[in-house]
Backbone as CSV, one residue per row, in Angstrom:
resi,resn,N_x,N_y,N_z,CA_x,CA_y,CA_z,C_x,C_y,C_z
1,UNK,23.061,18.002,45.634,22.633,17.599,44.313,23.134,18.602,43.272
2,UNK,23.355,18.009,42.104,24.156,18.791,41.327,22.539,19.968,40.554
3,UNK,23.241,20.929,40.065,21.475,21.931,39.608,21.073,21.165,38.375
4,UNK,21.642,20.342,37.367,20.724,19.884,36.392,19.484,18.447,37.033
5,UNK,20.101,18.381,38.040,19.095,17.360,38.709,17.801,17.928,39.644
6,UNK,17.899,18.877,40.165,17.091,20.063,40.672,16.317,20.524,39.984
7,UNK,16.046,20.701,38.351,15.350,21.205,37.369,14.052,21.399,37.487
8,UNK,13.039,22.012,37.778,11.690,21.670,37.414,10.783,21.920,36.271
9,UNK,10.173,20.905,35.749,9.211,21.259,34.765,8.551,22.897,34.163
10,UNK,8.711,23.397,33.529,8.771,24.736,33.166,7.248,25.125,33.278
11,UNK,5.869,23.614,32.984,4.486,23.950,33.292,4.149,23.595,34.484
12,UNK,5.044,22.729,35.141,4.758,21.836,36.282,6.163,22.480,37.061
13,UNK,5.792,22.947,38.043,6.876,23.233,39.013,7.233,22.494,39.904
14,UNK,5.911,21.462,40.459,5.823,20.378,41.363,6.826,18.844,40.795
15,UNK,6.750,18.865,39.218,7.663,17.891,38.427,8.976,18.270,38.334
16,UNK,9.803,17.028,38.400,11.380,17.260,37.936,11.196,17.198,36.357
17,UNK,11.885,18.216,36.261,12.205,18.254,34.149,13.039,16.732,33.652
18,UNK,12.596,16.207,32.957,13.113,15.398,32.176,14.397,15.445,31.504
19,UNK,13.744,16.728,30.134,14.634,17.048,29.235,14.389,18.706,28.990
20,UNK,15.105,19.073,28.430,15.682,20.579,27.885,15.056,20.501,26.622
21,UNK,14.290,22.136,26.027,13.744,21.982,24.536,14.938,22.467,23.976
22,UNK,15.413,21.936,22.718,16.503,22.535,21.866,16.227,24.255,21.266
23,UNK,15.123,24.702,21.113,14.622,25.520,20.611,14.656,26.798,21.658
24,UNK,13.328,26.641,22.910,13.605,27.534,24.005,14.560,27.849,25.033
25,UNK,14.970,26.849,25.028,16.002,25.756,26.005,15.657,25.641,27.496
26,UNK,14.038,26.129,27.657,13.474,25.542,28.809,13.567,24.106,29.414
27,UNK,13.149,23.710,30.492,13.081,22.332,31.146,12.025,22.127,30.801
28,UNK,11.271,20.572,30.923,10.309,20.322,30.397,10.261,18.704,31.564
29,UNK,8.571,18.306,32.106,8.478,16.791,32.534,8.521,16.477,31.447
30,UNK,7.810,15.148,30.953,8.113,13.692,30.384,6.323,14.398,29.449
31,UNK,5.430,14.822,30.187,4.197,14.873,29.767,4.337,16.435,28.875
32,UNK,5.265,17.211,29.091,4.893,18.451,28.152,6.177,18.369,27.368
33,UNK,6.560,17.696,26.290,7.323,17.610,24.947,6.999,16.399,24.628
34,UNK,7.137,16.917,23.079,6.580,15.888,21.998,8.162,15.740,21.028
35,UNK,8.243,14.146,20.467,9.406,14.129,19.415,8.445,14.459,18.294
36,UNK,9.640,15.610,17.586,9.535,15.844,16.525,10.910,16.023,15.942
37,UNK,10.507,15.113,14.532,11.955,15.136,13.798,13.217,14.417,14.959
38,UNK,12.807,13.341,15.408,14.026,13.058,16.005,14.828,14.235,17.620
39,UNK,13.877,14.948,17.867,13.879,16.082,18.950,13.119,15.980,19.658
40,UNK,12.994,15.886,21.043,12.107,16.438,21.591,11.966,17.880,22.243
41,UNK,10.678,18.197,21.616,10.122,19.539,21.743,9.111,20.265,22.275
42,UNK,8.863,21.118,23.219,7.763,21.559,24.140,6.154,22.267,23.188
43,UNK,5.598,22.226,23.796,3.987,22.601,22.330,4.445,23.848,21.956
44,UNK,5.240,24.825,22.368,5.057,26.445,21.983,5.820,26.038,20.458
45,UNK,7.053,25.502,20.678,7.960,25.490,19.811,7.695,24.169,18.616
46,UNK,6.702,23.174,18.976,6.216,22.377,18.331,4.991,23.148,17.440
47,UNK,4.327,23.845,17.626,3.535,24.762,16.768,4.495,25.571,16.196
48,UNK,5.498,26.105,17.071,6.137,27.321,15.599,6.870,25.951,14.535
49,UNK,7.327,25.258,14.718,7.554,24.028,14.238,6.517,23.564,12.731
50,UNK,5.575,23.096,13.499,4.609,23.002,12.179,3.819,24.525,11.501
51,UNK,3.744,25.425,11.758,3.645,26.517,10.943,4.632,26.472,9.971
52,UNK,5.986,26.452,10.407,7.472,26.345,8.842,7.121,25.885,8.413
53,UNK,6.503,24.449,8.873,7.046,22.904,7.551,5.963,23.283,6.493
54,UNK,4.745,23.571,6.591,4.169,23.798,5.448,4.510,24.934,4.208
55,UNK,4.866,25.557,4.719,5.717,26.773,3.292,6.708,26.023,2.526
56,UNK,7.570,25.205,3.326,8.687,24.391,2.549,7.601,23.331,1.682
57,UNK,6.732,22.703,2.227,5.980,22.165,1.176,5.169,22.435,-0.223
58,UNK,4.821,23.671,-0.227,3.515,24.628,-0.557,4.781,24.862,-1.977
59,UNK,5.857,25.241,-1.738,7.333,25.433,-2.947,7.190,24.532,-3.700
60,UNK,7.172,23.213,-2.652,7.585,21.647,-3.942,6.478,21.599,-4.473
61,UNK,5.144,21.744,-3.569,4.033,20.931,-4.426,4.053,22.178,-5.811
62,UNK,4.237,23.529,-5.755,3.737,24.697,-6.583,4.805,23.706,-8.045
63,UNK,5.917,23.440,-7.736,6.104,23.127,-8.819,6.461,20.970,-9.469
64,UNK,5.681,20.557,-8.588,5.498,19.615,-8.318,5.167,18.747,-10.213
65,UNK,3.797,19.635,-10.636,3.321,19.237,-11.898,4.398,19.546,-13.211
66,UNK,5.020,20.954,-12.859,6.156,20.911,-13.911,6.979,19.844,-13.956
67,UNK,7.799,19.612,-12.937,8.799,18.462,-12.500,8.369,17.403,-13.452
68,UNK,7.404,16.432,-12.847,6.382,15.291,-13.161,6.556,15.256,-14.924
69,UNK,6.211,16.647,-15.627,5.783,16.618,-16.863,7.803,16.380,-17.482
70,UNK,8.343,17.278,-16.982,9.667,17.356,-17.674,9.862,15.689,-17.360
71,UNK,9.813,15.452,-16.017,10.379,13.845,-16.427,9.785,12.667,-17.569
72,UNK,8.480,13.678,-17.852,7.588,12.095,-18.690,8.206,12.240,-20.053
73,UNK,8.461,13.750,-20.034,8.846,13.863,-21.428,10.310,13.596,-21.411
74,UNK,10.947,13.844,-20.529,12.478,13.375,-21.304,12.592,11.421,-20.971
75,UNK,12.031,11.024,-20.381,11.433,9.271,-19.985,10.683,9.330,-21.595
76,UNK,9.843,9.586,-22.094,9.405,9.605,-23.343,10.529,9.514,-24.721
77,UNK,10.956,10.707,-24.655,12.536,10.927,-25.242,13.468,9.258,-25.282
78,UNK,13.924,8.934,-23.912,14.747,8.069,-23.736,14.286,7.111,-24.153
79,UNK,12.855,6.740,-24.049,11.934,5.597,-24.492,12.259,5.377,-26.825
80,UNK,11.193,6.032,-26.927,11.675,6.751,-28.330,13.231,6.723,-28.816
81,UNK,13.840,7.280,-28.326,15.551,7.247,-28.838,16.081,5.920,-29.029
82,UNK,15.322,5.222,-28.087,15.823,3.792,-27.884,15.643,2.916,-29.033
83,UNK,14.299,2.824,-28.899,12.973,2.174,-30.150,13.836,2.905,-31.597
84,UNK,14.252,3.904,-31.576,14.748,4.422,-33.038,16.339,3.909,-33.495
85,UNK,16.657,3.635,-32.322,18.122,3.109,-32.443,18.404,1.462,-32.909
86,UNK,17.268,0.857,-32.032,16.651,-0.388,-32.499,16.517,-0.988,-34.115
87,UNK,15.504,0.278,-34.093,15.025,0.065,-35.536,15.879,0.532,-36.646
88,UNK,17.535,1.605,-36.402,18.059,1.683,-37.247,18.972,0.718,-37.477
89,UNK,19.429,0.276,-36.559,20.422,-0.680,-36.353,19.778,-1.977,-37.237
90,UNK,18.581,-2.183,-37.186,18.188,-3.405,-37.652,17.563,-2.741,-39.335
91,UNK,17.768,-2.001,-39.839,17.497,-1.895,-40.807,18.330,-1.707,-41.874
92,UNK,20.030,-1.173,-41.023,21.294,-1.119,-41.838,22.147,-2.690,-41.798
93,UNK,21.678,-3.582,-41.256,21.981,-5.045,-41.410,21.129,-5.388,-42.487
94,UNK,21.932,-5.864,-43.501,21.473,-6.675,-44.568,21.447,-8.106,-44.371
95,UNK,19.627,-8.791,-44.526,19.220,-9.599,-43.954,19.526,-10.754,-44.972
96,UNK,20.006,-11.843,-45.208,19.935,-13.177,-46.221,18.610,-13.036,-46.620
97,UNK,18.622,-12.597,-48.602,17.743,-12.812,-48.768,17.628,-14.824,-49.209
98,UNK,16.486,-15.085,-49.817,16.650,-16.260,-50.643,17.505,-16.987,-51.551
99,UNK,17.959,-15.694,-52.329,18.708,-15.711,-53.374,20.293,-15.791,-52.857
100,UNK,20.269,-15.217,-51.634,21.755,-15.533,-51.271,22.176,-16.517,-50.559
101,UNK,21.118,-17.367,-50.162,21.283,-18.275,-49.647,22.353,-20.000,-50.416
């Protein structure tokens, strides 16, 4: 038998390994890795896993409310600019009065 078929489970010695973690690059059965992100990953490295993802979040949300506000106001802006362009345009057309009719 070739040795990747020989593998055993890295918690289970009695199990053949399934799959390899990308992270530790231990063997792993079918019952100790979880997909994450399209990976499957063993619990050690699935906890250091979710410890990261929240800091990358904790960045966006910190500036989450600035973002939000700059867009209302320049969406405000674009709104407004519009309405003013409207209203100039229709106010430098000279309308038929009565008399020119």
């Amino acid at each position: 038998m070739s040795p990747a078929l020989q593998q055993r489970c890295w918690n289970h010695p009695d199990r053949e390994a399934s799959c390899r973690c990308p992270h530790c690059l231990r063997s792993f059965c079918r019952e100790c890795v979880t997909e994450h992100q399209a990976k499957l990953l063993c619990s050690s490295c699935l906890e250091a896993a979710a410890r990261e993802q929240p800091s990358t979040r904790r960045v966006f949300r910190r500036f989450l409310p600035a973002a939000m506000a700059l867009v209302g106001i320049v969406l405000a802006w674009f709104v407004f600019y519009g309405v003013g362009q409207a209203f100039m345009e229709s106010m430098a057309r000279p309308e038929p009065t009565w008399q020119d009719r």
